[in-house]
C-alpha positions, 0 to 999 in steps of 0.5 A: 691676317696670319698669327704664327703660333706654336702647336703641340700634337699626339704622335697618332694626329702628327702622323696623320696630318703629315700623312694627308699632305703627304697625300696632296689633300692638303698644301700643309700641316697648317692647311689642314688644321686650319681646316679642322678649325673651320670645320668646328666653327661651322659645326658650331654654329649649325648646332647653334642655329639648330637649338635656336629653332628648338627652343622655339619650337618648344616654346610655341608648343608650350604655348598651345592650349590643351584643347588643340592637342592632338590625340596619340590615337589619332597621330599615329593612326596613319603610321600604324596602319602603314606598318601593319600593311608592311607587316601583312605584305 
């Protein structure tokens, strides 16, 4: 289904959209902002589903016991030793 609806834009964002169908990168000005909404809802949800799995993530962490944590020593051994290689080479 199509709503027909009205819209008011900046002389900078009129000019470029008509610049771009101009172009061909869009049959029209309709095309192109449809377009633009698209791209927002799929942005939207990918930020969506990012935070969800972070959230996640730091729950599950939260929930590890002390004990497990891994010493900073430890964990960055392997990348210091790496860029001290680098840094000699």
């Amino acid at each position: 289904m199509t709503v027909k609806t009205t819209l008011s834009f900046t002389d900078r964002h009129h000019q470029f959209l008509s610049e771009k169908v101009g172009q061909g990168v869009f049959a029209t000005q309709s095309a192109a902002v449809a377009a633009a909404l698209e791209q927002m809802m799929q942005d939207e949800q990918e930020r969506d589903v990012a935070l969800s799995a972070l959230t996640q993530e730091i729950r599950a962490r939260m929930e590890t016991p002390r004990a497990a944590f891994i010493d900073e020593d430890d964990a960055f051994a392997s990348a210091r030793a790496t860029i001290g290689a680098a840094g000699r080479a």
